[in-house]
C-alpha positions as CSV (number, residue, x, y, z in Angstrom):
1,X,-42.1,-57.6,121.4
2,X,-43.5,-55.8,124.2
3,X,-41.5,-56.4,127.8
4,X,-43.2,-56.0,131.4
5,X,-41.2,-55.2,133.9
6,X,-43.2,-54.1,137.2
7,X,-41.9,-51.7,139.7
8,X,-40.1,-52.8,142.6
9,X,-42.4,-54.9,144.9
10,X,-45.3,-54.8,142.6
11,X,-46.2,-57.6,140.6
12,X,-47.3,-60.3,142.9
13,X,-50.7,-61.5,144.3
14,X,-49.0,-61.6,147.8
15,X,-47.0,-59.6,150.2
16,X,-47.0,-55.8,151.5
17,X,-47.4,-54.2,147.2
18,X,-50.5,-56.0,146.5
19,X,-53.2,-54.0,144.9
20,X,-56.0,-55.1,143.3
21,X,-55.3,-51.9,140.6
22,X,-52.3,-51.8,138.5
23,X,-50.7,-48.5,136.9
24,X,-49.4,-49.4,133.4
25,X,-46.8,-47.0,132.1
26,X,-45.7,-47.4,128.1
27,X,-41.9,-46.5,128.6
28,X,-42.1,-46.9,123.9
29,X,-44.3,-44.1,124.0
30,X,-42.1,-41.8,126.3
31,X,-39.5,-42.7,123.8
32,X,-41.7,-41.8,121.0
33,X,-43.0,-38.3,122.5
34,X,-39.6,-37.3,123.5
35,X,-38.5,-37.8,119.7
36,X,-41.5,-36.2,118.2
37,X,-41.0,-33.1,120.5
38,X,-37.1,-33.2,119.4
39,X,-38.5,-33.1,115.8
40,X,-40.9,-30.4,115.7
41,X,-38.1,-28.1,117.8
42,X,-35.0,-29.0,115.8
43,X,-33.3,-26.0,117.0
44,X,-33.3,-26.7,120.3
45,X,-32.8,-29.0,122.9
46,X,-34.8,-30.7,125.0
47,X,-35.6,-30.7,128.5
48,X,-37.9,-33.6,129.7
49,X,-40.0,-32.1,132.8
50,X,-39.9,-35.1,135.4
51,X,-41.5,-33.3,138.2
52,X,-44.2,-35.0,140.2
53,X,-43.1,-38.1,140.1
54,X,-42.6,-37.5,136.4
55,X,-46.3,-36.8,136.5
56,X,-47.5,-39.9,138.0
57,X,-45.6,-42.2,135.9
58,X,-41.8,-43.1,137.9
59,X,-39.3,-40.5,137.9
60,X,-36.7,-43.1,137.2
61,X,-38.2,-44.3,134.7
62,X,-39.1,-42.2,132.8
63,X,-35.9,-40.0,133.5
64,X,-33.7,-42.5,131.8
65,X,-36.2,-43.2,128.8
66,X,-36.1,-39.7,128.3
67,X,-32.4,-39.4,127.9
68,X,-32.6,-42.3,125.7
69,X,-34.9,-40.9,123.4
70,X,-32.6,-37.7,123.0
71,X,-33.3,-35.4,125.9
72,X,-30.2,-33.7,127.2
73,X,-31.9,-31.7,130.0
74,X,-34.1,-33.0,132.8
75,X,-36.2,-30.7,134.9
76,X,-37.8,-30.9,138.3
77,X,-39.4,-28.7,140.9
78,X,-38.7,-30.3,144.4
79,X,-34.7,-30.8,145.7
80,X,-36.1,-34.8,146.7
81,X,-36.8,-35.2,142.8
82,X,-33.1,-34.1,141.8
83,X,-31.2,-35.3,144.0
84,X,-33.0,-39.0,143.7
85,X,-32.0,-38.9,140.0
86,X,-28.0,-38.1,141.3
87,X,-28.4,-40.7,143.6
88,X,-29.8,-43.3,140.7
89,X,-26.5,-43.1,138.7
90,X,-27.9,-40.4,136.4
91,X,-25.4,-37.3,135.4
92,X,-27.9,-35.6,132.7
93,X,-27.8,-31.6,133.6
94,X,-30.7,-30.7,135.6
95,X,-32.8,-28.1,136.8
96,X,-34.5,-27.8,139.6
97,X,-36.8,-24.2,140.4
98,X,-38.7,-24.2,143.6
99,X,-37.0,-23.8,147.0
100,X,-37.5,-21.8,150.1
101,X,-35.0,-19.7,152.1
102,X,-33.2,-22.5,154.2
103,X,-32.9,-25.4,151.7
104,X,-30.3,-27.8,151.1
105,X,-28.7,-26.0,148.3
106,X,-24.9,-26.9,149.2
107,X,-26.2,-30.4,149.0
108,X,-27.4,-29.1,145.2
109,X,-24.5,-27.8,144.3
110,X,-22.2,-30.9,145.3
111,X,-24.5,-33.0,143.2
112,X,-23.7,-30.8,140.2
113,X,-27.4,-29.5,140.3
114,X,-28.6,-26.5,138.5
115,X,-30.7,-23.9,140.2
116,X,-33.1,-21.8,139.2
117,X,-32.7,-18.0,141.0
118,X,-36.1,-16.2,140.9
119,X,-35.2,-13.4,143.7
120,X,-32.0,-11.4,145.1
121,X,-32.6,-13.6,148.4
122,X,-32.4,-16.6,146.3
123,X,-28.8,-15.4,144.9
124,X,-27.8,-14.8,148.1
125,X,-28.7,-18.6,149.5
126,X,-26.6,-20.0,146.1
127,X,-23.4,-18.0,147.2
128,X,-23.0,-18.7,150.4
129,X,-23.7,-22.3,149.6
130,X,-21.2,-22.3,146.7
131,X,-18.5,-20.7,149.3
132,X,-19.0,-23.3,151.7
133,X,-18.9,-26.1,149.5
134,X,-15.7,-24.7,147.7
135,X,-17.8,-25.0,144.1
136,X,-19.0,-22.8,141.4
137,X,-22.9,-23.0,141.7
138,X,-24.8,-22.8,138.2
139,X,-27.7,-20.5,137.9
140,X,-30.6,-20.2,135.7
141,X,-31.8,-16.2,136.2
142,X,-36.0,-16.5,135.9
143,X,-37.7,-13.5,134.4
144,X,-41.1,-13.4,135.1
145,X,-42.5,-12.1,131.5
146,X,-46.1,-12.6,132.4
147,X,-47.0,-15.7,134.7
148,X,-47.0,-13.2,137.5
149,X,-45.9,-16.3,139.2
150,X,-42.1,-17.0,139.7
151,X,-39.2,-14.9,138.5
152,X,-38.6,-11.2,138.9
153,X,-40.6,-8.6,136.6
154,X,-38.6,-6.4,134.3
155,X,-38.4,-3.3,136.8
156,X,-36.0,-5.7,139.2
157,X,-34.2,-7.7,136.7
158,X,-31.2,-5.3,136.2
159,X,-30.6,-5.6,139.7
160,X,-30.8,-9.5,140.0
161,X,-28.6,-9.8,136.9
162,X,-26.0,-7.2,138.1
163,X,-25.9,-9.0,141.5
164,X,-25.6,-12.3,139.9
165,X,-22.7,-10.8,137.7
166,X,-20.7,-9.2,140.9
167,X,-21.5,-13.4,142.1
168,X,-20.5,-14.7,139.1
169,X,-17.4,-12.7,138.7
170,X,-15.9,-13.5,142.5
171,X,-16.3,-17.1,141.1
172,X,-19.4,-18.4,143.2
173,X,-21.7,-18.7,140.1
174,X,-22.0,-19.6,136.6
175,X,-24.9,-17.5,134.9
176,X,-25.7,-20.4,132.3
177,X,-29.3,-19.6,131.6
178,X,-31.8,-17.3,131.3
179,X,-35.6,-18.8,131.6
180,X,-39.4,-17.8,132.1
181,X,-42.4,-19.5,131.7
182,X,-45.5,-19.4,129.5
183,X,-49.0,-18.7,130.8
184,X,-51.3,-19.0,127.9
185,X,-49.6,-20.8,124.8
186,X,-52.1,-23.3,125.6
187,X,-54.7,-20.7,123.4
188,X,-52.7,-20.8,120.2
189,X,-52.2,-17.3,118.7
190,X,-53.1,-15.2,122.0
191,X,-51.3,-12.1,121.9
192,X,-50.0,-12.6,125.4
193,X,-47.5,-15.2,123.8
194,X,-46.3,-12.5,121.5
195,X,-45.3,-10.0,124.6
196,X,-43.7,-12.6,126.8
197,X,-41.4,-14.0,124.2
198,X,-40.4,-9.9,123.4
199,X,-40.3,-9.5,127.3
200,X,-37.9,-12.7,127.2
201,X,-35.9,-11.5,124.3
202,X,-34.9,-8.1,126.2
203,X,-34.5,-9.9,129.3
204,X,-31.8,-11.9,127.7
205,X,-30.3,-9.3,125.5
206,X,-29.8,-7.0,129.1
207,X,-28.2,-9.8,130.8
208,X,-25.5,-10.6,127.6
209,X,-25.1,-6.6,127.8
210,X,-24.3,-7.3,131.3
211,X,-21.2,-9.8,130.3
212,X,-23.1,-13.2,130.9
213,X,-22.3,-16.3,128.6
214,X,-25.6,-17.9,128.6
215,X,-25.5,-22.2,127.5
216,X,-29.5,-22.0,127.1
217,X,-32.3,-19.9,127.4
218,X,-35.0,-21.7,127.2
219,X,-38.8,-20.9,128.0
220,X,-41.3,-23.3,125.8
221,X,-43.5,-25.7,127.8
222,X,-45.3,-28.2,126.0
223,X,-47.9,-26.0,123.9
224,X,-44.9,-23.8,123.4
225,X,-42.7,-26.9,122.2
226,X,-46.0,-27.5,119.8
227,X,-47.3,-24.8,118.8
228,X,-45.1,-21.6,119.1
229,X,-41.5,-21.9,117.4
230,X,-41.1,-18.6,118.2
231,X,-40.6,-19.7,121.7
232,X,-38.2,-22.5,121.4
233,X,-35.1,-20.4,121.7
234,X,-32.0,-23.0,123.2
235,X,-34.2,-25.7,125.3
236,X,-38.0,-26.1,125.3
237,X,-39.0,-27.9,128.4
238,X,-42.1,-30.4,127.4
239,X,-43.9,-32.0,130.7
240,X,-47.2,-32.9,129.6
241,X,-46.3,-33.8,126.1
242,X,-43.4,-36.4,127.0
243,X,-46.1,-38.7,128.6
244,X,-48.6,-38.3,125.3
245,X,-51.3,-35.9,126.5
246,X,-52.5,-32.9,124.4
247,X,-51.4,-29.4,126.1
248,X,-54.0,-27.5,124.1
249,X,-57.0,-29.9,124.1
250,X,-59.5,-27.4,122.8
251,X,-56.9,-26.7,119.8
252,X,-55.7,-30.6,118.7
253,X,-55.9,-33.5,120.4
254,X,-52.6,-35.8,121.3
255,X,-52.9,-38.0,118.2
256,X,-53.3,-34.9,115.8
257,X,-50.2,-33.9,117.8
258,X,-48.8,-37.1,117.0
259,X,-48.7,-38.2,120.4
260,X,-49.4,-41.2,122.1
261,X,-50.4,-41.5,125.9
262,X,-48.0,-43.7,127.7
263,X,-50.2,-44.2,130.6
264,X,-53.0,-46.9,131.4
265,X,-55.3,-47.3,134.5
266,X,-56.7,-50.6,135.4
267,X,-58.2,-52.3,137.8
268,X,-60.2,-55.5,139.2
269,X,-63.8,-55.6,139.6
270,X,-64.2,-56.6,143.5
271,X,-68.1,-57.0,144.0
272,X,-70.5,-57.6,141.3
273,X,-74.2,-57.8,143.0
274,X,-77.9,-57.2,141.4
275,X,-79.8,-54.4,143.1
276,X,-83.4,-53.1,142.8
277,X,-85.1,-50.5,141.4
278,X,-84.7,-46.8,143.6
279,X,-81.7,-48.0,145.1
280,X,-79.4,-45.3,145.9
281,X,-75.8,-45.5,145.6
282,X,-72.9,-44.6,148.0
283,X,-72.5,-41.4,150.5
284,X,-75.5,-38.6,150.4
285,X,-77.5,-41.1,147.5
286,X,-76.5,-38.8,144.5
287,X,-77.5,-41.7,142.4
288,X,-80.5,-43.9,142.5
289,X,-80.8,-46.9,140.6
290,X,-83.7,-46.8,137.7
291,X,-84.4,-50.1,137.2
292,X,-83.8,-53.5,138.7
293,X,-79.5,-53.7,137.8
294,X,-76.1,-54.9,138.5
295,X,-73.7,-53.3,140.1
296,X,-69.8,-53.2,140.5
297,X,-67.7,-52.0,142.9
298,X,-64.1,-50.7,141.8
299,X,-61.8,-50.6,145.0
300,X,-60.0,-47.5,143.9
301,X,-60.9,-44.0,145.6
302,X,-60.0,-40.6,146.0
303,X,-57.1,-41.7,148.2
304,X,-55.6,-43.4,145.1
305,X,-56.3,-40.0,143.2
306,X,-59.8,-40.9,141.6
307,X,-61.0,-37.5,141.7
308,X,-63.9,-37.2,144.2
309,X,-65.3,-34.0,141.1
310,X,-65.5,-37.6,138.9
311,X,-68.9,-38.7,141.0
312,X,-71.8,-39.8,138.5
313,X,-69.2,-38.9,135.8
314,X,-66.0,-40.8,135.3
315,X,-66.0,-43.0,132.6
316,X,-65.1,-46.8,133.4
317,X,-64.4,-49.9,130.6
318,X,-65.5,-53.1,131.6
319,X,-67.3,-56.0,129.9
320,X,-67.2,-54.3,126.6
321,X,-68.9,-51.4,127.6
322,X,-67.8,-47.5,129.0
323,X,-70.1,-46.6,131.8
324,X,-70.0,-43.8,134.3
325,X,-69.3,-44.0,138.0
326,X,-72.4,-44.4,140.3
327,X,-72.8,-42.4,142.8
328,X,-70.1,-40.7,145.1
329,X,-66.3,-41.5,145.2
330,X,-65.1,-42.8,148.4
331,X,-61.6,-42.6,149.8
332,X,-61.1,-46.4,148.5
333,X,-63.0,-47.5,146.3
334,X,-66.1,-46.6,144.2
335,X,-69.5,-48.1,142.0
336,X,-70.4,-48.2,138.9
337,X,-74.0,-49.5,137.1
338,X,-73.7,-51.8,134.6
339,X,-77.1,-52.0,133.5
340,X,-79.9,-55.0,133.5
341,X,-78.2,-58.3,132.8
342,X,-78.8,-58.7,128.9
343,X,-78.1,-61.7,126.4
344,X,-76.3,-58.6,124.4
345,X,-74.2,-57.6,127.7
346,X,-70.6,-60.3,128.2
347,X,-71.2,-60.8,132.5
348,X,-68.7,-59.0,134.3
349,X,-67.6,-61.4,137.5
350,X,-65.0,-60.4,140.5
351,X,-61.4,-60.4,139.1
352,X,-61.8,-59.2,135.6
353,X,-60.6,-55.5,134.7
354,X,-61.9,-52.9,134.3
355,X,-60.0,-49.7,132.5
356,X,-60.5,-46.7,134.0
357,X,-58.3,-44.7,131.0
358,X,-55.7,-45.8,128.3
359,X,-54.9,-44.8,124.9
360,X,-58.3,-44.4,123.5
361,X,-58.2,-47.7,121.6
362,X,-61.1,-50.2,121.6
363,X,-63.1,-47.5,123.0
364,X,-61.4,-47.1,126.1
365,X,-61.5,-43.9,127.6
366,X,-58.4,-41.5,127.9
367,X,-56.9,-39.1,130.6
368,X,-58.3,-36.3,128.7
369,X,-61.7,-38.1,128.9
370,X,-62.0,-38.2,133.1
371,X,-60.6,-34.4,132.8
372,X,-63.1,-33.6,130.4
373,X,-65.5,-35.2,132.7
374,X,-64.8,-34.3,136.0
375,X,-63.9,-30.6,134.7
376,X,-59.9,-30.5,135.1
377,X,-56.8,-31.1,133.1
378,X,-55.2,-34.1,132.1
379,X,-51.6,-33.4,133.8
380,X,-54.0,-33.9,137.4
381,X,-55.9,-37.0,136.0
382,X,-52.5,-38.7,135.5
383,X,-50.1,-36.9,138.2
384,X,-52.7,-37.7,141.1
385,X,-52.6,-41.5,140.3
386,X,-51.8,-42.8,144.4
387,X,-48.1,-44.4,145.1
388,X,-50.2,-46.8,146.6
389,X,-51.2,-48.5,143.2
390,X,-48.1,-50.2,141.8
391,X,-46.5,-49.5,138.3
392,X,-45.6,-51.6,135.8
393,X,-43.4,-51.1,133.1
394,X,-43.5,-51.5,129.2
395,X,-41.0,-51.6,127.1
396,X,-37.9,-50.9,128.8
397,X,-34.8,-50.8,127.0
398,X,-32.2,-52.0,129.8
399,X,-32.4,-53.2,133.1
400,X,-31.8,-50.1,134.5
401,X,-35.3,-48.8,133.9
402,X,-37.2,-49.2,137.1
């Protein structure tokens, strides 16, 4: 039997968390992406990537459903992110990978939090900050293999690891990992995937040669974790995946990956009202009305991360029926036409809901849907969704869970 448990402060029709939209997040179908990922990468484990918010659907959350559905790692991008998961009770290693010269990193490495080193300066931050906290800082070396985004490339990574090794041996680091990430496994096959996992593979071998004792090396993201086995060395690190969205939409899409998407967008119909023919809709009248119609007003907006690209596009459930947005996005809320009132047509009235994406079942649209249609990707669609609208919780397994 499914439970509902909403989000602190959400869940009523009064007070300071009302919304008249609602973020419904399927904490069974984290469980049941996290063990499908586990599956197809039995060699490894599994970091669940819980950055941003865990993509839009509660870091907390979802961080503890992860672990329950066999994760071991959990990954994140911002200090805020980690060191909220310490302060929730939860022990699970942990990464987290961007930082800037000046951040907290003594506070990291109190809290037993992993760091990522991508640059001698970045070294040079994690000792000083293991010396004054009196601990042994662990560090994941990055290697950028071909991102050409974070990491060091191959000409200055025998000087990061022999640095990190001179650390490591005065006691003020751990090497445990070695990591990069991928930049195309998203286009299955591409020979690019082929040179980065080589470019990983000597990477790795250079910094065992050098005396380090690596606990993972890990550089799979979720088309990787798919697709690629040749990639899943230690850890694979799914983000995308874990919440039921396809990483390679052109190749498979998240049920032929056995996935299931664990997040659903609804919201109330504010205004229904008839209009006449040539009627143009919201800011700069990019749509004009056809025929005498009704029309319905969402109160959602680009400030609650409807993307403003989804004008005349974005597909919208409601009486039955999918139609597109009308007209431009506002900041709060936006139109759709439902078309001439029809015998054949239920009557959409103020209050009932309307789905903006879901699973896919009984025709509702999906996450991969509004990306398809307002020309993104379906990690924005989801991770955009405003911490204005509250969240609501399926399926949690303990009390614990929001």
């Amino acid at each position: 039997m499914s439970t509902r448990t909403p989000a602190p402060g959400a869940g009523t029709a009064s007070g300071a968390h009302y919304h008249p939209a609602e973020v419904i997040v399927d904490l069974a179908a984290i469980r049941a992406n996290v063990a499908t990922l586990a599956e197809v990468a039995p060699t490894a484990e599994v970091m669940a990537v819980v950055k941003a918010d865990a993509y839009g659907h509660g870091l907390l959350p979802v961080a503890r459903t992860a672990l329950q559905a066999g994760a071991t790692w959990l990954g994140v991008a911002q200090f805020s992110e980690a060191l909220a998961i310490r302060e929730a009770g939860i022990t699970a290693p942990m990464l987290v990978w961007l930082y800037t010269p000046g951040a907290p990193l003594e506070q990291a490495v109190r809290a037993d939090i992993d760091l990522s080193v991508s640059a001698g300066w970045a070294l040079d931050e994690v000792v000083r900050a293991a010396r004054s906290s009196g601990r042994t800082a662990r560090i994941h070396l990055k290697i950028d293999t071909g991102m050409g985004r974070g990491g060091v490339f191959a000409q200055a990574w025998p000087d990061l690891v022999a640095a990190a090794m001179r650390a490591q041996a005065e006691g003020a680091v751990q090497v445990v990992g070695v990591w990069s990430h991928l930049a195309r496994a998203d286009e299955i096959g591409h020979p690019s995937i082929a040179a980065q996992v080589q470019a990983f593979t000597d990477a790795v071998h250079l910094a065992e040669a050098a005396g380090a004792r690596l606990l993972v090396r890990h550089l799979a993201n979720s088309a990787g974790t798919l697709t690629a086995p040749q990639t899943h060395f230690d850890l694979v690190r799914p983000g995308i995946a874990s919440y039921g969205l396809t990483p390679a939409p052109q190749y498979r899409s998240a049920d032929g990956f056995g996935l299931v998407p664990a997040m659903r967008m609804e919201s109330e119909v504010m205004l229904v009202k008839d209009a006449p023919a040539d009627q143009g809709i919201s800011y700069a009248h990019l749509y004009t009305t056809t025929e005498e119609t009704r029309l319905a007003v969402i109160p959602l907006g680009y400030a609650d991360g409807i993307p403003r690209h989804a004008s005349n596009v974005g597909p919208v459930r409601v009486g039955g029926r999918t139609v597109p947005i009308a007209g431009r996005v506002c900041m709060d809320q936006f139109t759709i036409d439902l078309g001439p009132a029809r015998p054949d047509h239920p009557e959409v009235v103020p209050g009932e809901r309307a789905v903006l994406f879901g699973t896919g079942a009984n025709g509702e649209p999906t996450a991969q849907d509004w990306a398809d249609a307002a020309g993104t990707i379906s990690y924005e669609i989801v991770a955009r969704m405003g911490a204005r609208i509250p969240r609501t919780y399926l399926n949690a397994l303990g009390v614990d869970d929001e």
